[in-house]
N, C-alpha and C positions, 0 to 999 in steps of 0.2 A: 710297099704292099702291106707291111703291118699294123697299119692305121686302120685297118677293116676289124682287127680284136677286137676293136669294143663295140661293134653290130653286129659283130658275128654273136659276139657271148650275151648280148642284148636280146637279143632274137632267141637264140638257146634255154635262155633263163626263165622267157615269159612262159611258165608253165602252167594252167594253173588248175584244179581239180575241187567237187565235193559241190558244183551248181544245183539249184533246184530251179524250179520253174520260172516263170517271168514276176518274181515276187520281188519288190525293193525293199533291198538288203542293209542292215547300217553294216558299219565298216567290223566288228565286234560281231554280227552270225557270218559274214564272210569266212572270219578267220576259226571262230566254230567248224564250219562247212569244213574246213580247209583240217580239219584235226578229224573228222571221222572220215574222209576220203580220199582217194589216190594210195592206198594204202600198197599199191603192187607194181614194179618198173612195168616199162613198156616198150617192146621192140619196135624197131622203126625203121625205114624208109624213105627219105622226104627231101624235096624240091622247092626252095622257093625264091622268090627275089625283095630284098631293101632296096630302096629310094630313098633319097633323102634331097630335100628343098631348102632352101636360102631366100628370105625373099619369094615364096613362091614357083622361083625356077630351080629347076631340078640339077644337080650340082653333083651327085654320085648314084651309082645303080650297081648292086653286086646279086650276083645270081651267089645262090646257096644250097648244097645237097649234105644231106645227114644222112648216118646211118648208124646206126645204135643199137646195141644186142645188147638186152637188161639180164639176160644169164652171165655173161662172159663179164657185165660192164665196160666192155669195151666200144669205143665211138670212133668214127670218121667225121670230117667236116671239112668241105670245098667251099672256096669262097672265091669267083671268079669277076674280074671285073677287064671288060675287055680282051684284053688277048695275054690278061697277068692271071694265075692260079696259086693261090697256098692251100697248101691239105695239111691236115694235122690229124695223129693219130694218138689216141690214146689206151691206155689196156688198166688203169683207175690208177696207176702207180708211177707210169712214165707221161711224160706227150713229147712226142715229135712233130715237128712242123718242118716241110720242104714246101719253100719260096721257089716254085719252078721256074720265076721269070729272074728275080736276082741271083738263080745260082748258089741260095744257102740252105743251109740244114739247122737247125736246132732243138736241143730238148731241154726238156725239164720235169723234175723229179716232184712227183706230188705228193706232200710231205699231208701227216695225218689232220694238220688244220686248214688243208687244202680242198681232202676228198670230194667227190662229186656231189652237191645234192641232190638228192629225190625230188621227184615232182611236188612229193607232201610238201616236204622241209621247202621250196623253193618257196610256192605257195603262202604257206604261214609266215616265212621272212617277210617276204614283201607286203603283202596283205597288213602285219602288225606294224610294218614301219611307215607303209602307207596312210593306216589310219590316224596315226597323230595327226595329221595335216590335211587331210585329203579328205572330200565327202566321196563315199562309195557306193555305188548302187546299181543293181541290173536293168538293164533297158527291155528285158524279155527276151524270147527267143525269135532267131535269124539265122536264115540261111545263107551260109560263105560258098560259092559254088555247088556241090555234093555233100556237105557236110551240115548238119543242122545245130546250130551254137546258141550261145545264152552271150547275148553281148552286154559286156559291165564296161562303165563308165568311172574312173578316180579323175576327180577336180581340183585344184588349191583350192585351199582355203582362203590365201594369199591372192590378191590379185599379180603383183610383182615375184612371184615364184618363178627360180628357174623351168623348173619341168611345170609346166601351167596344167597339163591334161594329157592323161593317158586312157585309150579304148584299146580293149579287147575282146576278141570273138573265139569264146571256147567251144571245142568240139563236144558235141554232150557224149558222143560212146569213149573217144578216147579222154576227153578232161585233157586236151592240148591246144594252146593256141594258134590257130588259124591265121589269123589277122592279128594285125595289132598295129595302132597309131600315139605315136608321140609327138604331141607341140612343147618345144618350148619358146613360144614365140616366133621370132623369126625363121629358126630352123625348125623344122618340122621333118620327120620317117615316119617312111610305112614299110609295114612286113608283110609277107604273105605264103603262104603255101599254096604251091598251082600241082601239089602230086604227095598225097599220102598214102604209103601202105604200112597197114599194121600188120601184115603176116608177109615180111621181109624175109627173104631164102641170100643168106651170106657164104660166101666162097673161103678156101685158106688167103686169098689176099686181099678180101676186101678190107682189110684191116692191118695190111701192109704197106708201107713205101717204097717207091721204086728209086732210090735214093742215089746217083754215080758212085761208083765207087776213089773217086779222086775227089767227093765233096766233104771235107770234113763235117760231121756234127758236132757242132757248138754249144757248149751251155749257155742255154739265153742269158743267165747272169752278166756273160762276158761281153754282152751289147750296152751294159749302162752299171757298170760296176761299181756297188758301193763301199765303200771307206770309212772304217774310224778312225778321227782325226783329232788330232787336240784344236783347241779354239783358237790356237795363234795361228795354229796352219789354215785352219779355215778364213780369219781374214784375211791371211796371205791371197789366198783362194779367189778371194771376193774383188780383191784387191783395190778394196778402200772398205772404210771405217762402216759396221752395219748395227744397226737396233737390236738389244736383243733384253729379254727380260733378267731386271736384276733389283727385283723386288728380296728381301730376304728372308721369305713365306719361301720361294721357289731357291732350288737346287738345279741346276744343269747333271742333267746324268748322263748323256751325251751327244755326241756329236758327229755329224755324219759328211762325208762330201759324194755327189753322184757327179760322172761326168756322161752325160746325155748327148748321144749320136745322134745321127738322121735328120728328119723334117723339124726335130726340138731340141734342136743340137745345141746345149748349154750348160752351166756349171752349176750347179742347186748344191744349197747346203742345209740340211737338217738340224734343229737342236730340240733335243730332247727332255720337257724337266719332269721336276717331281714337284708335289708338294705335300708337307708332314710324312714323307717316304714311301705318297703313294705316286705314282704316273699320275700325269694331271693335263700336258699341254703340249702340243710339237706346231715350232715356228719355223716354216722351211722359207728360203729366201732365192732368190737370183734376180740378173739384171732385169729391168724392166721391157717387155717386148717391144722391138718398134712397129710393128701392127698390132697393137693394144685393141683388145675387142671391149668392149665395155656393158655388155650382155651379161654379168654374174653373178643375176641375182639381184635381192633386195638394196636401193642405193641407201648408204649408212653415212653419218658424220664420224669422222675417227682421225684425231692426229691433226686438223684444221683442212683435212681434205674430204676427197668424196671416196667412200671404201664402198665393197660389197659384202653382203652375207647370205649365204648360202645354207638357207633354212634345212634343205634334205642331207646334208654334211654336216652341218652345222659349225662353218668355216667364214671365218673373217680374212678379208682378201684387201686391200691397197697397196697404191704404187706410192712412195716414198724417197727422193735421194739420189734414181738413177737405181734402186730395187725395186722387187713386185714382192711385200712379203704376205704370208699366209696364217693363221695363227688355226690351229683345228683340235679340239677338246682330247684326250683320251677317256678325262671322264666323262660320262654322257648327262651328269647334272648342269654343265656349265652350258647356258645359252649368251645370246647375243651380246644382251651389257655387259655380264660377266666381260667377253672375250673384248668388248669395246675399253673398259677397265683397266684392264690389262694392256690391251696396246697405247694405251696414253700415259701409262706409267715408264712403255719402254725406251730404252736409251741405250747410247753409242757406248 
């Protein structure tokens, strides 16, 4: 059931605010747009359902209800799929999540580089990360059921880009997304709102969980707990010999082991370095999948194989040895050769 977080917070995040008319936008007055408006949260109410496509056929359907009080900060969010339900409640400082169909509880502590953003802040992230790469532009105004929207368009630049095209339908009173479509090729989601109210009337519980009392709540930590490890225990871990950089620019500052329950049930290990004693690089490694999808991104030469990079991370990915390893910048100067460089210097 917890594999719907990341459409659930997909869907949540596409926020975006500060539209003008049906005028085509470069990516640079978006993100202007986006710095004089949205300036005030916004209470809410709202119903909608993701789909999501494979090949065309449709492969998952999750209905979704929100409900948000921008005084209190506090949120609800349903996510149902089937005859399975997760609710999560937040109050800006805790969230709890009950899995009503698996019977668990958990929370977790939102620590102050976590806080929620604002529609502005969502807005300008995505909008200035978008426009390195992406042509941006409004298609004019459109109507989404009841709602009258300004539909914008981000494109790669890349033909071979993971996320190829994303459309969005913002509502012009609220500056909320409506709609919204993602291709990345083969798989493709669509969002939608079929019920908005902006003058939502909340009760003492809508904003509580009705939790058993014989269900402990869990700290989500305790579902995929990480470790610091020294590097002998790590390829104990691995349990055969792995790559790892040992160029002497680079320092290992450290070392992590995760062990990964569930549908990605598996053993990853982290290494951390530095370089001239600043952060510079993290190489996370595990076994290589045996349904390997080969979808990730731009196809790269690295190491005498076929690797991936992943322009919008900016992550170099190959399979290696019986590993999958991953090589992903901390600093955000280093692109692709850079991290190509790097992985052909690395050794056992």
């Amino acid at each position: 059931m917890f594999r719907i977080t990341g459409s659930l917070l997909l869907a949540s995040s596409l926020i975006f605010t500060g539209c003008a008319d049906s005028a085509k936008w470069s990516g640079e007055q978006l993100v202007s747009q986006a710095l004089e408006a949205g300036k005030r949260e916004l209470s809410y109410y709202a119903e909608g359902v993701m789909v999501t496509y494979e090949n065309g056929k449709e492969t998952e359907r999750y209905a979704i209800k929100e409900w948000s009080d921008a005084e209190t900060k506090k949120k609800r969010e349903e996510v149902i799929k089937d005859n399975e339900r997760a609710v999560s409640v937040s109050d800006g400082k805790l969230i709890t999540v009950w899995d009503e169909h698996n019977q668990q509880a958990f929370k977790m502590e939102v620590g102050d580089g976590m806080r929620p953003m604002s529609q502005r802040e969502q807005l300008k992230s995505m909008l200035e990360h978008l426009n390195k790469s992406y042509h941006i532009e409004s298609m004019g105004k459109e109507k989404v059921g009841e709602h009258q929207t300004v539909h914008i368009k981000a494109a790669s630049k890349k033909k071979d880009a993971l996320l190829k095209q994303m459309e969005l339908w913002v509502d012009q009173s609220s500056w909320m997304v409506i709609k919204s479509k993602i291709d990345s090729g083969a798989v493709k989601s669509m969002f939608e709102y079929t019920k908005l109210d902006m003058a939502p009337k909340f009760t003492a519980g809508t904003f509580q969980l009705s939790i058993p009392k014989d269900i402990p709540v869990r700290d989500i930590n305790e579902l995929n707990p990480v470790k610091l490890v020294s590097l002998e225990e790590a390829k104990q871990a691995a349990g055969a010999p792995f790559l790892q950089i040992k160029d002497k620019e680079f320092s290992l500052k450290k070392t992590e082991l995760t062990q990964l329950e569930g549908e990605m049930k598996r053993t990853e290990i982290s290494l951390e370095y530095d370089k001239n004693n600043v952060s510079y690089i993290n190489e996370s490694l595990f076994k290589t999948p045996a349904d390997s999808k080969r979808d990730r991104g731009t196809a790269v030469e690295v190491r005498g194989t076929t690797g991936w990079y992943w322009d919008e991370i900016h992550s170099l990915t190959w399979d290696e040895g019986g590993f999958r390893y991953t090589l992903i910048p901390t600093n955000p100067d280093v692109g692709q050769e850079e991290l190509i460089k790097i992985a052909e210097g690395m050794s056992k």
